[in-house]
DSSP file (Angstrom, degrees, kcal/mol; ACC not computed):
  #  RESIDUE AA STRUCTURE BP1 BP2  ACC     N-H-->O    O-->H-N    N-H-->O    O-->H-N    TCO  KAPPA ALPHA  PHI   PSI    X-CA   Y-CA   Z-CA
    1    1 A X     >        0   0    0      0, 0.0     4,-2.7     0, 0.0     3,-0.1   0.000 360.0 360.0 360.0 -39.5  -27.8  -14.6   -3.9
    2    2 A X  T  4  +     0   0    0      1,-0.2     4,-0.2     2,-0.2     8,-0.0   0.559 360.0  57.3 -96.5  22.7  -28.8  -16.6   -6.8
    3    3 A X  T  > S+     0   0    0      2,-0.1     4,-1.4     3,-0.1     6,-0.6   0.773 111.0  45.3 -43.7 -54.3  -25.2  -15.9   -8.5
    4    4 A X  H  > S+     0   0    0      4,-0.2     4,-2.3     1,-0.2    -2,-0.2   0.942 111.6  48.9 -82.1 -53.6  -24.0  -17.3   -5.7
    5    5 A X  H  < S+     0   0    0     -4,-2.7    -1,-0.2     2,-0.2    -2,-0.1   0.744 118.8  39.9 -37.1 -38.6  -26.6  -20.5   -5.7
    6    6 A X  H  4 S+     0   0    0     -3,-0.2    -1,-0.2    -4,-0.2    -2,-0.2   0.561 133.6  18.4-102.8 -20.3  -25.9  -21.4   -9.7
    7    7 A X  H  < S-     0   0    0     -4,-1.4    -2,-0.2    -3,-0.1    -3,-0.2   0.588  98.7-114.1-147.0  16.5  -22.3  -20.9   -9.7
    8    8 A X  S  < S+     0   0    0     -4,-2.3     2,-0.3    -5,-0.2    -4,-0.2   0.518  88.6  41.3  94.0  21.8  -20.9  -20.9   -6.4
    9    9 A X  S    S-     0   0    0     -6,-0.6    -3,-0.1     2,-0.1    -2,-0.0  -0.850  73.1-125.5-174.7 160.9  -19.7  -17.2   -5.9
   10   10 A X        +     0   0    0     -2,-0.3    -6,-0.1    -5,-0.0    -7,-0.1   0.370  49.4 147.0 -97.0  16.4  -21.2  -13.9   -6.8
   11   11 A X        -     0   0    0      1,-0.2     3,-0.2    -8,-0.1    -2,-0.1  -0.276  28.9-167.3 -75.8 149.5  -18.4  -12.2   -8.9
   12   12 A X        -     0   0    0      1,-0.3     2,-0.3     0, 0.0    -1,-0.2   0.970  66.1  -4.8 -82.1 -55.6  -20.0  -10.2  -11.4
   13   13 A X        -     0   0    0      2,-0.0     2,-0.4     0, 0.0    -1,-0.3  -0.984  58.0-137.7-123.3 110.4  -16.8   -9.7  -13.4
   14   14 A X        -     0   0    0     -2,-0.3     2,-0.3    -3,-0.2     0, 0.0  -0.804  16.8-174.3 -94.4 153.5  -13.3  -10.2  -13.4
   15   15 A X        -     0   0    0     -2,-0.4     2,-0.5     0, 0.0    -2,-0.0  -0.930  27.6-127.6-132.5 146.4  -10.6   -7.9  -14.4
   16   16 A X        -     0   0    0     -2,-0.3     2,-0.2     0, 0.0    -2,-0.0  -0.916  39.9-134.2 -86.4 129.5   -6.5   -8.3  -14.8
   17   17 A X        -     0   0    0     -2,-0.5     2,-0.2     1,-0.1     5,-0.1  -0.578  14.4-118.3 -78.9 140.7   -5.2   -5.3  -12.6
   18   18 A X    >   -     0   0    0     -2,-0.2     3,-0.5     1,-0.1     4,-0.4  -0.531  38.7 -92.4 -74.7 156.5   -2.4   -3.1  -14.0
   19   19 A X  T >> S+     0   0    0      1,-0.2     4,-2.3    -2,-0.2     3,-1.5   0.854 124.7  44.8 -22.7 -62.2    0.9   -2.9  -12.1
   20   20 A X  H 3> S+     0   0    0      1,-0.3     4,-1.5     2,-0.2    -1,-0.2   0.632 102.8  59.5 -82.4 -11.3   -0.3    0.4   -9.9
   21   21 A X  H <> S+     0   0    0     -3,-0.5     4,-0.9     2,-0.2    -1,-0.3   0.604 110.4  52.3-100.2  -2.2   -3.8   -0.8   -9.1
   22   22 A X  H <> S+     0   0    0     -3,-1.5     4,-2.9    -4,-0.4    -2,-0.2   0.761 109.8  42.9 -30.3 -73.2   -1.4   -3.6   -7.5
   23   23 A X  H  X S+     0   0    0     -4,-2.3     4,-2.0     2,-0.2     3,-0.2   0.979 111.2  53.5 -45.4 -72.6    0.6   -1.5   -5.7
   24   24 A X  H  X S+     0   0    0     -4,-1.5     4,-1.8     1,-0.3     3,-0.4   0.929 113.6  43.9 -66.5 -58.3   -2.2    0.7   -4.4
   25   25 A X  H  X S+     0   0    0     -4,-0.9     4,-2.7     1,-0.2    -1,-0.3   0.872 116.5  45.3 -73.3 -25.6   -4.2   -2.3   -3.0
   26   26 A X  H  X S+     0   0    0     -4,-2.9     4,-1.6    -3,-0.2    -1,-0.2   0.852 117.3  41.3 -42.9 -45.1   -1.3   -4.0   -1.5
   27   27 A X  H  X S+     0   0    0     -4,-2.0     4,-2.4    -3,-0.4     3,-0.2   0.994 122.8  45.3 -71.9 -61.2    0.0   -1.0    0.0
   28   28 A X  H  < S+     0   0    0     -4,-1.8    -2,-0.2     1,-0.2     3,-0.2   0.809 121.1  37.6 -11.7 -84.9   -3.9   -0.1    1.0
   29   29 A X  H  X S+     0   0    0     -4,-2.7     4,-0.8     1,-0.2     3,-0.3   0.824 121.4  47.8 -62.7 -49.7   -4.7   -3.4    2.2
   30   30 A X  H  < S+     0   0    0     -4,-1.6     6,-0.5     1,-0.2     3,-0.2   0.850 100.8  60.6 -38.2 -69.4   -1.1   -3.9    3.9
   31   31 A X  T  < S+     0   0    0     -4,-2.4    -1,-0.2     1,-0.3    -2,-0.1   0.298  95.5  62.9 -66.1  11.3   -0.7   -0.3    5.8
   32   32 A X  T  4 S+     0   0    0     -3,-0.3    -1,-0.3     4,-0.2    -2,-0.2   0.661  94.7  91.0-122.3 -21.9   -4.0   -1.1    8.2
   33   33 A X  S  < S-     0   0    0     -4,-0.8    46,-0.4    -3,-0.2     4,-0.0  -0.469  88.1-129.7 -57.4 147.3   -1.7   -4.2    9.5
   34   34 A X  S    S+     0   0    0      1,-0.1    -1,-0.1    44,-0.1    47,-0.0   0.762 105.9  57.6 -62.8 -39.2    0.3   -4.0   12.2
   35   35 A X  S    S-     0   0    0      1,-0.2     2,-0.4    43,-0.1    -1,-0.1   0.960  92.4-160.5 -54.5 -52.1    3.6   -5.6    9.8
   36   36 A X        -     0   0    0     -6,-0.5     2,-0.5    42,-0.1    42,-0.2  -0.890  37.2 -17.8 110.6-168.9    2.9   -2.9    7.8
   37   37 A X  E     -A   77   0A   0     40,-2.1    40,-2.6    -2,-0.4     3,-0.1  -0.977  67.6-125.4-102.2 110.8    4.3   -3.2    3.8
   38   38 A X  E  >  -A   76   0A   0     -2,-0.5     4,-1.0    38,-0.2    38,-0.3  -0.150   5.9-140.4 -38.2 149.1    6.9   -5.7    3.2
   39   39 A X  H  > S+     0   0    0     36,-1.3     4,-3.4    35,-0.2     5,-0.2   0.847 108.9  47.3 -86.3 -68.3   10.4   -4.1    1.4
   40   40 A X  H  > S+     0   0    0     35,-0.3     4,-0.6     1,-0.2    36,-0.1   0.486  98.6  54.6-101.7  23.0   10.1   -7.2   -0.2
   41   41 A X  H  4 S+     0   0    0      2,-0.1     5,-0.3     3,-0.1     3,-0.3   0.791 115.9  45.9 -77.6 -57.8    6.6   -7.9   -1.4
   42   42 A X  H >X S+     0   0    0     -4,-1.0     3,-2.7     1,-0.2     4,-2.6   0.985 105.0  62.3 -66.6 -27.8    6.8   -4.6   -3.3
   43   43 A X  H 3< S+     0   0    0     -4,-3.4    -1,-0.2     1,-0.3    -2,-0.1   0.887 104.9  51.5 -37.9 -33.5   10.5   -5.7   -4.5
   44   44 A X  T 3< S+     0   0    0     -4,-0.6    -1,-0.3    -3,-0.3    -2,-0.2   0.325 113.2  40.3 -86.7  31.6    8.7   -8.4   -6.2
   45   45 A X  T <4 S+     0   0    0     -3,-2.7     2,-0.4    -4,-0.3    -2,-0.2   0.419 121.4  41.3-133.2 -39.8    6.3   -6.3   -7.8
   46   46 A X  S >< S-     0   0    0     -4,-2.6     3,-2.2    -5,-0.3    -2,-0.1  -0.551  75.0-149.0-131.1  90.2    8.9   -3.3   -8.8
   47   47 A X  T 3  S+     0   0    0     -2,-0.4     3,-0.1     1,-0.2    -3,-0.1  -0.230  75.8   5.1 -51.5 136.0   12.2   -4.4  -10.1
   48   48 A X  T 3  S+     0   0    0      1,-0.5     2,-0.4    -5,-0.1    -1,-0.2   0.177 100.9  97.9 111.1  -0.3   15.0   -2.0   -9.2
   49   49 A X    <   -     0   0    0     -3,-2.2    -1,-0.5    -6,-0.1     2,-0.1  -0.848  63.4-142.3-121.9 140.5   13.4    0.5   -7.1
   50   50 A X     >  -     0   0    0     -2,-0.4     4,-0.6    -3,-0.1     5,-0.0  -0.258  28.2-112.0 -86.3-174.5   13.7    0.1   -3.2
   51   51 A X  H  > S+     0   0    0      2,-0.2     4,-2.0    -2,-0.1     3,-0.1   0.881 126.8  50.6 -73.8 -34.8   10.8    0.9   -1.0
   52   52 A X  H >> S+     0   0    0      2,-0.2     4,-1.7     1,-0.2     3,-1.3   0.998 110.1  53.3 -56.3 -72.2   12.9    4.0    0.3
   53   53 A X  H 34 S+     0   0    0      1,-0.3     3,-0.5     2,-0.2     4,-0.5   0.407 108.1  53.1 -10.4 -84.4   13.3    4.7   -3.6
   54   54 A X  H 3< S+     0   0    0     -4,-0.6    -1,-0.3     1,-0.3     3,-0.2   0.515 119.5  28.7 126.3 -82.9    9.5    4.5   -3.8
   55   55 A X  H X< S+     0   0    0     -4,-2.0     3,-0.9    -3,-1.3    -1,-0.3   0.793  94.4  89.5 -87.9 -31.3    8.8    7.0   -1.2
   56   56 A X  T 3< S+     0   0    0     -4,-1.7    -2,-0.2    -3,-0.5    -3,-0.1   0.627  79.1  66.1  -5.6 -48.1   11.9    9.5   -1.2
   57   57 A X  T 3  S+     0   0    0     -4,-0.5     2,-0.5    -3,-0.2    -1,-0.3   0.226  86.9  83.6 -90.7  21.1   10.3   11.7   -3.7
   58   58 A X    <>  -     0   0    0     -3,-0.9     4,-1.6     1,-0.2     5,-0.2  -0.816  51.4-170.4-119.5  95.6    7.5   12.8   -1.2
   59   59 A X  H  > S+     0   0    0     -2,-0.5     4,-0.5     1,-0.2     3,-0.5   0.818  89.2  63.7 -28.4 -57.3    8.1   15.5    1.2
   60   60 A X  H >> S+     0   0    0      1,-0.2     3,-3.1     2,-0.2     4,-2.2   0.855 101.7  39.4   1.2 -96.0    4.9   14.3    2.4
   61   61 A X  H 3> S+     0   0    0     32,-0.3     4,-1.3     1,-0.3    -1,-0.2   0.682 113.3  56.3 -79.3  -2.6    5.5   11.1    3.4
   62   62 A X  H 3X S+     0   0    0     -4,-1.6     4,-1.6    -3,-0.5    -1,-0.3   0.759 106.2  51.4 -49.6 -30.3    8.9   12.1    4.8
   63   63 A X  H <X S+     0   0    0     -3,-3.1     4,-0.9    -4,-0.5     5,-0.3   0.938 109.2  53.6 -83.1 -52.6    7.0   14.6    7.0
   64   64 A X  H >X>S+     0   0    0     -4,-2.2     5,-1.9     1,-0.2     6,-1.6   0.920 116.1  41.3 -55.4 -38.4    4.5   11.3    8.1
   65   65 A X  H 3<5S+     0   0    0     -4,-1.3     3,-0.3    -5,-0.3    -1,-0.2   0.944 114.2  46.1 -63.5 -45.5    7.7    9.5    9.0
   66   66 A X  H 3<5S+     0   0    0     -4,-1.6    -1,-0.2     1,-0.3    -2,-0.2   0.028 114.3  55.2 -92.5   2.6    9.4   12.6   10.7
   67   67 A X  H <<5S-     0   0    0     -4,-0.9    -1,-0.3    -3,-0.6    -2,-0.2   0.527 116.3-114.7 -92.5 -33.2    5.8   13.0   12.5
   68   68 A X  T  <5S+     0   0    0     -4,-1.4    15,-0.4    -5,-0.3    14,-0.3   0.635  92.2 114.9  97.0  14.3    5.7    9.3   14.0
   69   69 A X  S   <S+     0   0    0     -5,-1.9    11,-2.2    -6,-0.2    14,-0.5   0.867  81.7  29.8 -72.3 -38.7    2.7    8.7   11.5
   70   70 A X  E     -B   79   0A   0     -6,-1.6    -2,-0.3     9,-0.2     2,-0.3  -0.788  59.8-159.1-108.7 158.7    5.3    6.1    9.7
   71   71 A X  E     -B   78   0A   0      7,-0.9     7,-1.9    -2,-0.2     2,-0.3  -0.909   3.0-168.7-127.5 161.7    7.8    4.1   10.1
   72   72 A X  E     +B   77   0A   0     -2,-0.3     2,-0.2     5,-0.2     5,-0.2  -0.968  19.9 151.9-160.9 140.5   10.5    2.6    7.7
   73   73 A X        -     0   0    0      3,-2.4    -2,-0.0    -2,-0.3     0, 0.0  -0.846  64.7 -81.8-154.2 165.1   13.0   -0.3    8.6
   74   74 A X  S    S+     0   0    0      1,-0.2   -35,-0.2    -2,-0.2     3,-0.1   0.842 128.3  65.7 -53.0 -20.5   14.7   -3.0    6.3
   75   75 A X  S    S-     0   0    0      1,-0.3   -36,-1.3   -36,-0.1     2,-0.3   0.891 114.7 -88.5 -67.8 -53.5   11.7   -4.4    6.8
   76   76 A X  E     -A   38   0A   0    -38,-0.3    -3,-2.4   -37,-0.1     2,-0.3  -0.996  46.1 -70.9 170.4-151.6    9.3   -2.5    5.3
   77   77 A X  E     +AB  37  72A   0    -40,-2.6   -40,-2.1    -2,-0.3     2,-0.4  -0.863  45.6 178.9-123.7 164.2    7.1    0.6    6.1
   78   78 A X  E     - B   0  71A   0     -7,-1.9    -7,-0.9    -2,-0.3   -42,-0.1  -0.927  38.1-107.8-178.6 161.9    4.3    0.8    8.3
   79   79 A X  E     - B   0  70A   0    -46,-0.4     2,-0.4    -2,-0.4    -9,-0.2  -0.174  38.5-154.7 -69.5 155.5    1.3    2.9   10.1
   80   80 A X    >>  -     0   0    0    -11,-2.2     4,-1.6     1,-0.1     3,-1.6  -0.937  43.6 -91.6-116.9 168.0    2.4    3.2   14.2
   81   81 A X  H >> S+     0   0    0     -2,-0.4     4,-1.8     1,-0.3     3,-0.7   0.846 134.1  62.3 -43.8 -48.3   -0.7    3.6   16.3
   82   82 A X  H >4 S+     0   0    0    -14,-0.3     3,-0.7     1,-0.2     4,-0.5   0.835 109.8  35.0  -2.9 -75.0   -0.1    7.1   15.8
   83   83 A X  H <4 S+     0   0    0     -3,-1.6     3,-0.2   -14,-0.5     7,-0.2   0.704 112.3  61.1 -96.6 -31.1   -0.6    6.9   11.9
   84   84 A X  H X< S+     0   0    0     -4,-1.6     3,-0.8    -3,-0.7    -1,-0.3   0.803  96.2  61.6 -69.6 -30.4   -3.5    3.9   12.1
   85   85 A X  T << S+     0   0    0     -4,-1.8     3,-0.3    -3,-0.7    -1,-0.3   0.954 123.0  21.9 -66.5 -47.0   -5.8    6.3   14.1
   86   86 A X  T 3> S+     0   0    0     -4,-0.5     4,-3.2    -3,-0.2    -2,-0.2  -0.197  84.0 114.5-133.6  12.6   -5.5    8.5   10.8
   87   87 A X  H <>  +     0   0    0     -3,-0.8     4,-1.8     2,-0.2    -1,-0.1   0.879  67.7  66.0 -65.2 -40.6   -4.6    6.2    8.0
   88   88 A X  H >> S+     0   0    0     -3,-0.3     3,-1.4    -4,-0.2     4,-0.7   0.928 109.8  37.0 -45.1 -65.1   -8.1    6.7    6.0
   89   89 A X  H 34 S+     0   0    0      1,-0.2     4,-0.5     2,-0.2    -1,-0.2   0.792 124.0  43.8 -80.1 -34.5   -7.5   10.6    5.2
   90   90 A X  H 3< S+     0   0    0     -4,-3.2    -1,-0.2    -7,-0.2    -2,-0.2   0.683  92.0  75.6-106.8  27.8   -3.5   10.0    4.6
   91   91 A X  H XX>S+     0   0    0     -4,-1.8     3,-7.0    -3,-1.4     4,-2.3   0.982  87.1  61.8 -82.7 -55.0   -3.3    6.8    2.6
   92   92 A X  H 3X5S+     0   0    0     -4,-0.7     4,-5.2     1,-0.3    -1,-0.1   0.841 108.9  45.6 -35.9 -56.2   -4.4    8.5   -0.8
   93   93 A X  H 345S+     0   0    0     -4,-0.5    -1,-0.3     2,-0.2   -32,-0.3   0.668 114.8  44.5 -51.1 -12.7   -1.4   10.7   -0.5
   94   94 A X  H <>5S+     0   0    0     -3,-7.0     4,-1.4     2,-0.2    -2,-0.2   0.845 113.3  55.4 -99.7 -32.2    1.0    7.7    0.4
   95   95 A X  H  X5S+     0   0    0     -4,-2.3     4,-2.5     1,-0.2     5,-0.3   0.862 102.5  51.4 -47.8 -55.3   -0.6    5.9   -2.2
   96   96 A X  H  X<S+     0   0    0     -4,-5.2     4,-1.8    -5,-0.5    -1,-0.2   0.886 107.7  51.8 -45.2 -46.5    0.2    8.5   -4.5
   97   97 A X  H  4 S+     0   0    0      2,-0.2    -2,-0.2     1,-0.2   -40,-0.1   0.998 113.6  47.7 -60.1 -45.3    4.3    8.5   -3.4
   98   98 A X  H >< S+     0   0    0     -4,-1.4     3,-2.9     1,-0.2    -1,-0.2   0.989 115.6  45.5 -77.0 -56.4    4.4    4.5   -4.1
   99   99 A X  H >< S+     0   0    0     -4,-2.5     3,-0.7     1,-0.3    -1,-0.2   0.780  94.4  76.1 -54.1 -21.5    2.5    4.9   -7.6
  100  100 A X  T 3< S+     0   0    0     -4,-1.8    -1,-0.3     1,-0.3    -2,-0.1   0.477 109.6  21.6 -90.4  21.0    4.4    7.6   -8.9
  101  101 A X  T <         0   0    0     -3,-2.9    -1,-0.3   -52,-0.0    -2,-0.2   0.343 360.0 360.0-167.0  58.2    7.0    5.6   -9.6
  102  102 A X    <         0   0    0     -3,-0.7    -3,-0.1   -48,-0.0    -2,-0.1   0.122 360.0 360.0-122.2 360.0    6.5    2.1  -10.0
């Protein structure tokens, strides 16, 4: 509290985030919304690579799509109630799919 009293917020620290500790909290923060992950948030984040791109190389989170855990549209991707009930224990793995190749 008296961080917050002398300088008007309590961060201890600030840090510049690499490119993939981007990714992971946007897609993190992103995937508990009902919109979901924009196609084109991460476009501005990962030139050349689509979202599909992005996620393609994970059986895994093909299997969450072809389960009704995800969904993927021109739009982006995103939990369906299905996927939101259950999101905690399979975002590290989706997280993984997006990070391994931005």
């Amino acid at each position: 509290m008296k961080a917050v009293e002398s300088s008007s917020h309590g961060t201890a620290r600030c840090r510049v985030l690499s490119n993939t500790e981007i990714i992971e909290e946007l897609a993190a923060l992103s995937l508990r919304t009902t919109e979901g992950l924009s196609g084109k948030a991460m476009a501005r984040m990962i030139q050349g690579l689509s979202m599909w791109d992005m996620i393609s190389s994970s059986p895994y989170v093909k299997q969450l799509i072809s389960d009704g855990f995800l969904e993927i549209d021109r739009r982006g991707i995103r939990c369906t109630a299905k996927g939101l009930r259950v999101l905690d224990s399979i975002l590290p793995d989706v997280l993984a799919a997006f990070c391994s190749n931005s």
